[in-house]
C-alpha positions as CSV (number, residue, x, y, z in Angstrom):
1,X,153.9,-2.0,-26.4
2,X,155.6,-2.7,-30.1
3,X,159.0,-2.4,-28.0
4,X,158.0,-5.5,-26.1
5,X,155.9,-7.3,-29.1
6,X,159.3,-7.0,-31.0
7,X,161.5,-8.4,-28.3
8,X,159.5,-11.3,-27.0
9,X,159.0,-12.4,-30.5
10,X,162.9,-12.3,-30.9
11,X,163.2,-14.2,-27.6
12,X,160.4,-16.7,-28.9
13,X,162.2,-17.1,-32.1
14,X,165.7,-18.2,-30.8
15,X,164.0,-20.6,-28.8
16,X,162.6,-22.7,-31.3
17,X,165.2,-22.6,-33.7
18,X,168.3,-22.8,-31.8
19,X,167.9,-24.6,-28.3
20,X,168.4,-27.5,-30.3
21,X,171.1,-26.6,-33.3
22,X,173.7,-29.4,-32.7
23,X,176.5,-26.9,-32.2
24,X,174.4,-25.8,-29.1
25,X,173.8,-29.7,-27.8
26,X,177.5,-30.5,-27.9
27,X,179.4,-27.4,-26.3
28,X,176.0,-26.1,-24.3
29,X,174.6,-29.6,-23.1
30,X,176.5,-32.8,-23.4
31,X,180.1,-31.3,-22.7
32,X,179.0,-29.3,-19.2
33,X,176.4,-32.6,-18.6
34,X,179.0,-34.9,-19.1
35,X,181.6,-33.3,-17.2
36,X,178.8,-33.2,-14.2
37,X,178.2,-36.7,-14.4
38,X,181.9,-37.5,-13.9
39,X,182.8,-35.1,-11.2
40,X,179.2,-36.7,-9.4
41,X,180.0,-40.0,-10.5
42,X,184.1,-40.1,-8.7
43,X,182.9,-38.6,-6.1
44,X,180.0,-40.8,-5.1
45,X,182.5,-43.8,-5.7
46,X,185.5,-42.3,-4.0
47,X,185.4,-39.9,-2.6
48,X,183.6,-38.4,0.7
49,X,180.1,-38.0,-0.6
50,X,179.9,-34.3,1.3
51,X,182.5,-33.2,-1.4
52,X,179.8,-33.5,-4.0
53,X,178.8,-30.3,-2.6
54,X,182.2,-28.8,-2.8
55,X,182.1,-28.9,-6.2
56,X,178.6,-27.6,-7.1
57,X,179.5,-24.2,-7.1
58,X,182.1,-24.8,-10.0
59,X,179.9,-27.2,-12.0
60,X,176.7,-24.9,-11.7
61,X,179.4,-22.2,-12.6
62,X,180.8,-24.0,-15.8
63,X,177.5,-24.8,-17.2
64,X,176.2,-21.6,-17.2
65,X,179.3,-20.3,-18.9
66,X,179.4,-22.9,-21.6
67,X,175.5,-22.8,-22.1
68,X,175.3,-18.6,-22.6
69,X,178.1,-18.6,-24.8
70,X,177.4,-21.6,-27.0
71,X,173.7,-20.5,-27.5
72,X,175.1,-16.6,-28.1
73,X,177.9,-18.8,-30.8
74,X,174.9,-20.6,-32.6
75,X,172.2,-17.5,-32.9
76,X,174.5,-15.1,-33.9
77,X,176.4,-16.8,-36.4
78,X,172.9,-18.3,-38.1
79,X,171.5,-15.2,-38.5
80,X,174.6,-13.7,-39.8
81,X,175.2,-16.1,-42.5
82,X,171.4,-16.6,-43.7
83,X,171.1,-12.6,-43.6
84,X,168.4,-12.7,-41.1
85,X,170.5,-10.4,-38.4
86,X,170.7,-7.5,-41.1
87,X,166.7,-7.3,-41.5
88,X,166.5,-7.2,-37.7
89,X,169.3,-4.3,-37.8
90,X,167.0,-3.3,-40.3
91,X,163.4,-3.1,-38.0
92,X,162.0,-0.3,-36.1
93,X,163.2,-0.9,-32.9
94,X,166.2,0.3,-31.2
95,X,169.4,-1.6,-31.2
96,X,169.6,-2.5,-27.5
97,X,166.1,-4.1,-27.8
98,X,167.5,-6.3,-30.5
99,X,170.4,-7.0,-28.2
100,X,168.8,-7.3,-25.5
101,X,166.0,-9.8,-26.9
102,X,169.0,-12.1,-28.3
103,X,171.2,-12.3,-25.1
104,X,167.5,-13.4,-23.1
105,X,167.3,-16.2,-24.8
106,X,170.9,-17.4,-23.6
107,X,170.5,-15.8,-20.4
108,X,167.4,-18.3,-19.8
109,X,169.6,-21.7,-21.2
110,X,172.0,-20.8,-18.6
111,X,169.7,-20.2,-16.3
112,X,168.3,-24.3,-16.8
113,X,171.6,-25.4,-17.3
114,X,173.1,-24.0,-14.1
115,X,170.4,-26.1,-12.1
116,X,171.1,-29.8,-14.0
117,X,174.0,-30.4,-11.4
118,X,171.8,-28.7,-8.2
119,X,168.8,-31.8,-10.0
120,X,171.6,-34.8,-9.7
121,X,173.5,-33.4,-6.7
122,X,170.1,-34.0,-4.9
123,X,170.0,-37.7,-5.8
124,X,173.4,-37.8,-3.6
125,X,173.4,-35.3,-1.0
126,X,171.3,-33.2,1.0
127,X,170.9,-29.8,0.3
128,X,169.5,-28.0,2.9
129,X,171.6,-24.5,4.6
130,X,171.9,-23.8,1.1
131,X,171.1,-19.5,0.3
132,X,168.7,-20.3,-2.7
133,X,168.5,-16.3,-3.0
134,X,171.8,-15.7,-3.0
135,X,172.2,-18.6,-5.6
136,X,169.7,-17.4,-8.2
137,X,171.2,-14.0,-8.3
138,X,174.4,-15.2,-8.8
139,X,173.7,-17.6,-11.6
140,X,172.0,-14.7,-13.2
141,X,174.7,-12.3,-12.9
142,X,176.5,-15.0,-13.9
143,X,174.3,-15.9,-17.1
144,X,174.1,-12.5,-18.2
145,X,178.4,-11.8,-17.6
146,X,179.1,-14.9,-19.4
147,X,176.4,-14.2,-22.2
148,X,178.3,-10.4,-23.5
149,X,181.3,-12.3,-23.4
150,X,179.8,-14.8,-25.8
151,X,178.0,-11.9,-27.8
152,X,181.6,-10.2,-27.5
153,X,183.5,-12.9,-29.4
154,X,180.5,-13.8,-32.1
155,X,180.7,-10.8,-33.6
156,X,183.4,-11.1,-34.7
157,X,183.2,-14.8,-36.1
158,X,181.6,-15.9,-39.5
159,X,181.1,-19.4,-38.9
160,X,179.9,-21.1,-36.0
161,X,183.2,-23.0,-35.7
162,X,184.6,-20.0,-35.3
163,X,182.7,-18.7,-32.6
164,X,183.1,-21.7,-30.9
165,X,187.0,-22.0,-31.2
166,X,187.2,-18.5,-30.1
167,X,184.8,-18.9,-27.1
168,X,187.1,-22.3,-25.7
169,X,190.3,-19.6,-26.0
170,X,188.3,-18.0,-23.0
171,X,186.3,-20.6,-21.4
172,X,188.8,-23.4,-21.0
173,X,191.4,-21.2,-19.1
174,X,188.6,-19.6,-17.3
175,X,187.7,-23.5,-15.6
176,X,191.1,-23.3,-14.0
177,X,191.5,-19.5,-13.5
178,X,188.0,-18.7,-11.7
179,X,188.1,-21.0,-8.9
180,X,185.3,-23.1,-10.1
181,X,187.9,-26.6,-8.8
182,X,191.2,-25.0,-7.7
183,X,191.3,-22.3,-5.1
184,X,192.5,-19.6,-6.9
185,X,195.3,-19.1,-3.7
186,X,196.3,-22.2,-5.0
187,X,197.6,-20.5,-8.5
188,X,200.6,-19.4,-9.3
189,X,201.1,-15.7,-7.8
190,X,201.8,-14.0,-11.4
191,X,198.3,-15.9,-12.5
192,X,196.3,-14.9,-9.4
193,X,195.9,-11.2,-10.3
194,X,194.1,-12.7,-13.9
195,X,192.0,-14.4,-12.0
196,X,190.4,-11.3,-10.2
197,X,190.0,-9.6,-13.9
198,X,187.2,-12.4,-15.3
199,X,183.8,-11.8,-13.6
200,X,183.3,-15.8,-13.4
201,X,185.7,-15.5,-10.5
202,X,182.7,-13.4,-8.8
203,X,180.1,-15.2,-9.5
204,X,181.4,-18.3,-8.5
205,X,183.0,-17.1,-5.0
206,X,179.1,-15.8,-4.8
207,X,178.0,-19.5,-5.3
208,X,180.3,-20.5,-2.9
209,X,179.4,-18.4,-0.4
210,X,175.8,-19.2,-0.8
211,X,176.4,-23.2,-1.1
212,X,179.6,-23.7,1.1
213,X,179.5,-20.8,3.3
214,X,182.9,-20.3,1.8
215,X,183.0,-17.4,0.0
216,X,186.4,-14.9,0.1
217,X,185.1,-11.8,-0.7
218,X,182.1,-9.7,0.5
219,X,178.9,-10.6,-1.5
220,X,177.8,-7.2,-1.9
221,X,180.8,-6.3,-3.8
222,X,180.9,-9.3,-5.9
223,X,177.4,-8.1,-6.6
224,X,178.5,-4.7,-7.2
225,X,181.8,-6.2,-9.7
226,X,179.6,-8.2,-11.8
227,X,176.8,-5.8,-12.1
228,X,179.9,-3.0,-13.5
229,X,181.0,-5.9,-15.6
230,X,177.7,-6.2,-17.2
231,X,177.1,-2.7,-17.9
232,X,180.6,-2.2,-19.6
233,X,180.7,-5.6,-21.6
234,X,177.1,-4.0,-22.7
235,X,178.2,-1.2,-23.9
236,X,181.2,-2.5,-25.4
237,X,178.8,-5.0,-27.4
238,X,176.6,-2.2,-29.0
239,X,179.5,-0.2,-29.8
240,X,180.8,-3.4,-31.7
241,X,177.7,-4.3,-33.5
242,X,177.8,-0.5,-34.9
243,X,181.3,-0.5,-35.6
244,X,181.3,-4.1,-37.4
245,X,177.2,-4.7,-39.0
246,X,175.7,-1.3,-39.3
247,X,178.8,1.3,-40.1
């Protein structure tokens, strides 16, 4: 029972002070919002309105990636620098409660971001035949993958600038390498092979699959690829925040 007092009070606590931090509204809001509103915005005026759908996948995709890891940027790098992170280290509960309670609150900002271009898509398109299911689990596999990379590069940044110029290192190739808008057959061969090492890739041929019926590799193991990507990006994490805060 203190396990879970401790951690939703974490969870509550990132909520309120750092959904809103302005690092968090540029990179985890208005960049993926804007970049949504464009995309909807050429399409509707021209382009065939039925590719609006062809590019959910990759929007929802993107906005999950840039909302876990700019939330993950701001709460770590706060807490670092005001000292707040070394009296949690400091508590009596177990490190992966800690961990676990700060990557929830990302994980939930990506889930809300990932549905702000499924909310204006619908003002444009229908979106019946879509696998809601199979599109919830993916953006969570998707939120929680995207989130340990986040937590992977904020520990090792001081300042949020930091975190954030390390994060766009990975996230900026990642829009072009994870066949969120280019088919990732349409890479260069030498490239393609990176590609199949990010667990976006994954995620988004799962939203694909679900939204387009378009999918390229079995959902099960896309399911099975994230799900080891989690667990080692975890572990990696812990090992980390041991190696860097605590030792």
């Amino acid at each position: 029972m203190k396990t879970w007092i401790a951690f939703w009070n974490i969870l509550k606590k990132d909520i309120q002070n750092y959904y809103l931090k302005p690092p968090n509204i540029s990179w985890g809001i208005i960049f993926p919002l804007s970049w949504t509103l464009m995309q909807l915005i050429r399409s509707s005026g021209g382009m065939n309105m039925s590719d609006i759908r062809t590019l959910l996948p990759g929007l929802m995709a993107m906005s999950v990636l840039f909302g876990t890891t700019s939330m993950l940027a701001v709460t770590i790098t706060f807490e670092r620098k005001g000292r707040s992170f070394d009296r949690l280290l400091l508590a009596p509960i177990s490190l992966g409660t800690m961990v676990a309670a700060k990557l929830s609150g990302a994980i939930l900002f990506g889930l809300f971001n990932a549905f702000v271009p499924v909310l204006f898509a619908s003002f444009f398109i229908d979106l019946a035949g879509i696998s809601w299911g199979v599109v919830l689990l993916a953006v969570l596999l998707i939120a929680v993958t995207s989130t340990l990379l986040g937590l992977m590069i904020a520990v090792s940044a001081k300042e949020v600038f930091e975190a954030q110029t390390f994060s766009n290192f990975f996230r900026f190739p990642m829009l072009f390498l994870c066949g969120l808008f280019l088919p990732i057959r349409s890479l260069p061969v030498f490239l393609q092979p990176l590609s199949y090492l990010l667990p976006l890739t994954y995620g988004t041929d799962l939203l694909s699959g679900a939204i387009l019926g378009a999918g390229t590799l079995p959902p099960a193991l896309c399911v099975l690829l994230l799900l080891a990507f989690a667990a080692g990006l975890f572990a990696f994490c812990q090992y980390n925040i041991r190696r860097k805060w605590i030792l």
